[in-house]
N, C-alpha and C positions, 0 to 999 in steps of 0.2 A: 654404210660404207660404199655399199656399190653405185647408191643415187650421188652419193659426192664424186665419185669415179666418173660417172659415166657424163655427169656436169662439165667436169675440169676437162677429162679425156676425149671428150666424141671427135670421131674424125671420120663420122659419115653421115650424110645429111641427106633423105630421100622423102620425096614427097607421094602422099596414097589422097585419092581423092579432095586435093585440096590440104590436106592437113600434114603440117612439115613434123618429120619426124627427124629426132637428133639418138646416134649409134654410136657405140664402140664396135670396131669391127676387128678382129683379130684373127689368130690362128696363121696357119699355113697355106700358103695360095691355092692350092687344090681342095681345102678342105676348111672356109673360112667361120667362123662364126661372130656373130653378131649378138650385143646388149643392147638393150632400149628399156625406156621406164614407162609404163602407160598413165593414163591421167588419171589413174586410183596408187600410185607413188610404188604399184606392184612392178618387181626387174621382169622383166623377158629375157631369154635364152635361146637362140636358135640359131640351127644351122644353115638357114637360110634367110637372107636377107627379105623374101617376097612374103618366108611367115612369118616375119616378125613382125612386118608392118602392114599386114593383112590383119594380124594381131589386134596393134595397137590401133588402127583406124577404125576397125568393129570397136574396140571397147570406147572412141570417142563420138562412134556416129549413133550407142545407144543413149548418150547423153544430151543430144544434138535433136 
């Protein structure tokens, strides 16, 4: 459910060495948080945008 979510919904797009990563960002402006799906179909959750695609760009650059 949440990989169909975050397909249909992303409404943040940030790029970590090279490699585009697509996010739902939500929450409250002071206090934002961010979904992402890494390239093993695992959700991410974080409150911050910079881990979560710290995240998912380790888990694509051990594939790489």
């Amino acid at each position: 459910m949440v990989t169909a979510f975050v397909k249909r919904k992303h409404n943040t797009d940030t790029a970590r060495n090279g490699f585009q990563i697509q996010m739902f960002q939500g929450g409250p402006p002071h206090e934002p948080y961010f979904i992402a799906i890494n390239n093993k179909d695992q959700v991410i959750i974080g409150p911050s945008k910079k881990i979560v695609a710290t995240h998912v760009v380790g888990e694509l650059e051990v594939l790489v």
